[in-house]
C-alpha positions in Angstrom: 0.7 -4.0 6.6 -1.7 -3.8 10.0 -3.4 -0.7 9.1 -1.9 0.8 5.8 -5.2 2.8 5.4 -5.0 4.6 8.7 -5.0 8.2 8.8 -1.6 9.7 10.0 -2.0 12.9 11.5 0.7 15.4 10.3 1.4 19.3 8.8 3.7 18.1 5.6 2.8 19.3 2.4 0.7 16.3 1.9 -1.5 17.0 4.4 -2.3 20.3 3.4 -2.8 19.4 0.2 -6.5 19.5 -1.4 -8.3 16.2 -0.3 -9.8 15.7 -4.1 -6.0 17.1 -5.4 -4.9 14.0 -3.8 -7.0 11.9 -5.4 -6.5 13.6 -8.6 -2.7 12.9 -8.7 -2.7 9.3 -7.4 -5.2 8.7 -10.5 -2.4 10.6 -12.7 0.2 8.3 -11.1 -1.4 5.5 -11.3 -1.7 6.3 -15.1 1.3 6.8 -15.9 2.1 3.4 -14.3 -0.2 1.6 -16.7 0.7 3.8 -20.1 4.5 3.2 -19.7 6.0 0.2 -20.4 9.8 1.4 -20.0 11.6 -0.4 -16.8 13.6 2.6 -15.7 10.7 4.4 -15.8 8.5 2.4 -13.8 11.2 2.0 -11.3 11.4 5.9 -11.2 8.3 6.1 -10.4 8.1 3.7 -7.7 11.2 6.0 -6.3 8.9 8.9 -6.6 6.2 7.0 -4.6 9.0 6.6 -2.2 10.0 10.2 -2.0 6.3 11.1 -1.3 6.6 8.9 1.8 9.5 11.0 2.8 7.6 14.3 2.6 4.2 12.9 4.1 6.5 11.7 6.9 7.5 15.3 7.7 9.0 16.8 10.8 6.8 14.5 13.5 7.8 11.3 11.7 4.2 9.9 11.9 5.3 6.9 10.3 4.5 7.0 7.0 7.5 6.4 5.7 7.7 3.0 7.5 4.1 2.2 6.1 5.4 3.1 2.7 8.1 0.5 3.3 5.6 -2.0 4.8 3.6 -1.7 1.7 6.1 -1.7 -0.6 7.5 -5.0 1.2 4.0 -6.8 0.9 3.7 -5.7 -2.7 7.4 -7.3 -3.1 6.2 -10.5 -1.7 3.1 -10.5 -3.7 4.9 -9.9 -7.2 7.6 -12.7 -6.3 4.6 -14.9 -6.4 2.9 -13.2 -9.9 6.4 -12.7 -11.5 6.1 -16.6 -11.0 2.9 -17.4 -12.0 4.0 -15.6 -15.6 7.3 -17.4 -16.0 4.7 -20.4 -15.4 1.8 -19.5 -17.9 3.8 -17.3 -21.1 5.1 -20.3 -23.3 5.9 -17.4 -26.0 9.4 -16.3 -27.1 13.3 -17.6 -27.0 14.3 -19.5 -24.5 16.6 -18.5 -22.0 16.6 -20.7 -19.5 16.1 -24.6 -19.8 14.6 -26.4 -16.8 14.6 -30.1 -17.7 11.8 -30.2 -20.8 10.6 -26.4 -19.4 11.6 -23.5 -20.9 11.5 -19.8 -19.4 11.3 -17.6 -22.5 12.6 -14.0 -22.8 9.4 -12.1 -23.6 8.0 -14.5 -20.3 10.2 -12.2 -18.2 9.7 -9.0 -20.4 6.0 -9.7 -19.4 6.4 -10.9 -15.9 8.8 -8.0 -14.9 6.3 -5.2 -16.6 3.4 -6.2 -14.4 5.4 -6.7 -11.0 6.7 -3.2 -11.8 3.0 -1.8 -12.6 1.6 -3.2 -10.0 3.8 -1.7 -7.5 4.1 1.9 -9.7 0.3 2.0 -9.4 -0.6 0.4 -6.1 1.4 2.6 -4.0 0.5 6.2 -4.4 -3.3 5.9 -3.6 -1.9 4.0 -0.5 -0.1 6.9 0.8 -2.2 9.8 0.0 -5.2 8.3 1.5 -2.7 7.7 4.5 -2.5 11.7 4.8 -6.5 12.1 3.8 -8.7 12.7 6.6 -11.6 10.8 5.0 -14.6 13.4 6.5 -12.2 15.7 4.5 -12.6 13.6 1.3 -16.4 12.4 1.5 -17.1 16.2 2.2 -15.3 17.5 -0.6 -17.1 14.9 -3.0 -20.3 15.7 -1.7 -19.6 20.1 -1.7 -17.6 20.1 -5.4 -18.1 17.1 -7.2 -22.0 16.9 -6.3 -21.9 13.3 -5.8 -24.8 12.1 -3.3 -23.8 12.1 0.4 -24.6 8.5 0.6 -22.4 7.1 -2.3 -19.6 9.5 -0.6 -20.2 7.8 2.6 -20.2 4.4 1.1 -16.8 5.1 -0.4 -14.9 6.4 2.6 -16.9 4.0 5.0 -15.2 1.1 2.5 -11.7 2.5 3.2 -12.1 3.2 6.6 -13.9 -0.7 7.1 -10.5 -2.0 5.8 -7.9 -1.5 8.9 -10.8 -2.1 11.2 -10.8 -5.2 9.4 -7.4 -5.8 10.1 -7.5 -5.4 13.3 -10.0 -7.5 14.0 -8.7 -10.4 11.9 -5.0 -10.1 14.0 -7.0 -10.2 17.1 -8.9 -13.1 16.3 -5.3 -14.7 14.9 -3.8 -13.6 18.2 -6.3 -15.4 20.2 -5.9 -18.7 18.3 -2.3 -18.5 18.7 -3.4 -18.0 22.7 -5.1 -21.4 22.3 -1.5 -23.1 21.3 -2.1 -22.9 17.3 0.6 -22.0 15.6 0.7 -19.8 12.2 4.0 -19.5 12.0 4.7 -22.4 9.4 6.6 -22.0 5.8 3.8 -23.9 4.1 1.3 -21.3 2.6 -1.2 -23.3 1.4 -1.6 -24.9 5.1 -1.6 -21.4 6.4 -3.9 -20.4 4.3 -6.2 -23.8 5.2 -5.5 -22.3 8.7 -6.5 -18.9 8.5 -9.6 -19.6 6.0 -11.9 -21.1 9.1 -11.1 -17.5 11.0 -13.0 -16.1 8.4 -16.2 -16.6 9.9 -15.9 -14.9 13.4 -14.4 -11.9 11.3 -17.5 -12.3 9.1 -20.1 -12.1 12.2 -18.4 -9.3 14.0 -18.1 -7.2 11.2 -21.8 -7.9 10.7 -22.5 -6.5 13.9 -20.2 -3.2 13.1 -21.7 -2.3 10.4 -25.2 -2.9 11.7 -23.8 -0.7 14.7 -22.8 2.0 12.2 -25.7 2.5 10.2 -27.7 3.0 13.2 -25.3 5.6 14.4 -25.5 7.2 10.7 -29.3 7.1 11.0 -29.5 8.5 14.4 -27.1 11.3 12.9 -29.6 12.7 10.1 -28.1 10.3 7.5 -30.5 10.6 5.0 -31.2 14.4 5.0 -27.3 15.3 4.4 -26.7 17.7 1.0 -24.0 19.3 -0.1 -25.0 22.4 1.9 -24.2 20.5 5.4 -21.0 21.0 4.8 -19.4 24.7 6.2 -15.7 23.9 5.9 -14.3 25.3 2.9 -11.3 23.7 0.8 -9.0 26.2 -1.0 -6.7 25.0 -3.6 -3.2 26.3 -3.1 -0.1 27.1 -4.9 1.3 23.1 -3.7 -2.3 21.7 -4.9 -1.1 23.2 -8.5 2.4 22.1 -8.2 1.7 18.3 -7.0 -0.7 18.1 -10.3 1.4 19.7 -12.7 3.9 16.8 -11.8 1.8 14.2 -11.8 0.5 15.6 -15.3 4.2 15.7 -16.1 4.7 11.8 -15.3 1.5 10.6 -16.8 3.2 12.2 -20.0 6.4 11.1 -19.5 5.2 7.7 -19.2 3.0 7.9 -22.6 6.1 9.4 -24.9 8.9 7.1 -23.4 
């Protein structure tokens, strides 16, 4: 998932959407992930989450369909290993399943299969509207209309943008390793994970240095005398702002009836 919080440039409806609209419906979606507990449902909406990638992907194809797969794929790989972990830990229910003097119960996979579901239900829409979010876009319209103070706003989007830099900079660093004649590419993940755990600190003292780097651009910009009258672009809310949160109001109460 190397950079699954990039922006993607684009003209879909996505992108034209209201930056805080955005928000707004990935918090509904993300809702409605969390209130249902129906396994069609769920499911429908990670197909929904899907069909958003397909719109955001539009006519260009800036590949965020392809990230929406990517993510989804990492989130499968993750829940394989929680779906797991709550076969492992819920001793509650009927047995189903006999494994020597260990029993996988029923209401152990109920469980198991409601948060792998969740997880993926709620983790993915935020993941693909920020995708489509130019984030001076988003920490503007928090500062204009929410009256939020421009440094809190700054924190926020300077968090999400940090995160693919991040990235970057660990596969680089990974990259160079694997230069040196180490190889990563073993089945065992808890010697992987030994492996990559020392990497930690080069990543730790170069992003040190870029955020040292970035406040003192930030300063040199006027940082601290930003308000909410700096900004002169104005953000309209159109007829697909109102559609987009109708449905997501429309799934968040779907998913509290069923």
């Amino acid at each position: 998932m190397k950079g699954f919080l990039d922006y993607l440039t684009g003209n879909s409806v996505l992108h034209r959407m209201h930056p805080l609209v955005k928000i707004l419906v990935s918090i509904l979606i993300c809702a409605a992930a969390f209130c249902s507990s129906d396994y069609y449902y769920l499911a429908g909406i990670i197909l929904f989450n899907i069909v958003l990638g397909i719109i955001g992907n539009g006519r260009e194809h800036n590949g965020l369909l392809s990230r929406t797969f990517g993510i989804l794929k990492g989130l499968v790989k993750m829940s394989i290993f929680l779906f797991v972990l709550q076969l492992l830990v819920i001793r509650k229910g009927e047995p189903i399943l006999m494994l020597g003097s260990f029993a996988i119960t029923d209401i152990a996979v109920q469980k198991a299969l409601l948060l792998v579901l969740r997880l993926m239900g709620a983790t993915l829409p935020l993941s693909i509207l920020i995708s489509v979010t130019n984030l001076n876009d988003l920490s503007n319209t928090m500062v204009k209309y929410l009256h939020i103070p421009y440094k809190y706003a700054f924190t926020l989007t300077s968090a999400i943008r940090f995160i693919p830099v991040f990235s970057i900079e660990m596969n680089g660093i990974i990259e160079s390793q694997q230069a040196r004649g180490v190889d990563f590419e073993i089945k065992n993940p808890f010697k992987k994970l030994g492996m990559i755990l020392p990497l930690c600190f080069p990543l730790l003292i170069s992003s040190v240095r870029k955020i040292e780097s970035t406040a003192t651009a930030a300063e040199l910009r006027g940082f601290y005398l930003r308000t909410r009258n700096c900004c002169t672009k104005s953000y309209r809310i159109h007829f697909c702002d109102i559609v987009f949160v109708l449905i997501g109001g429309a799934i968040l109460a779907g998913g509290i009836i069923i």
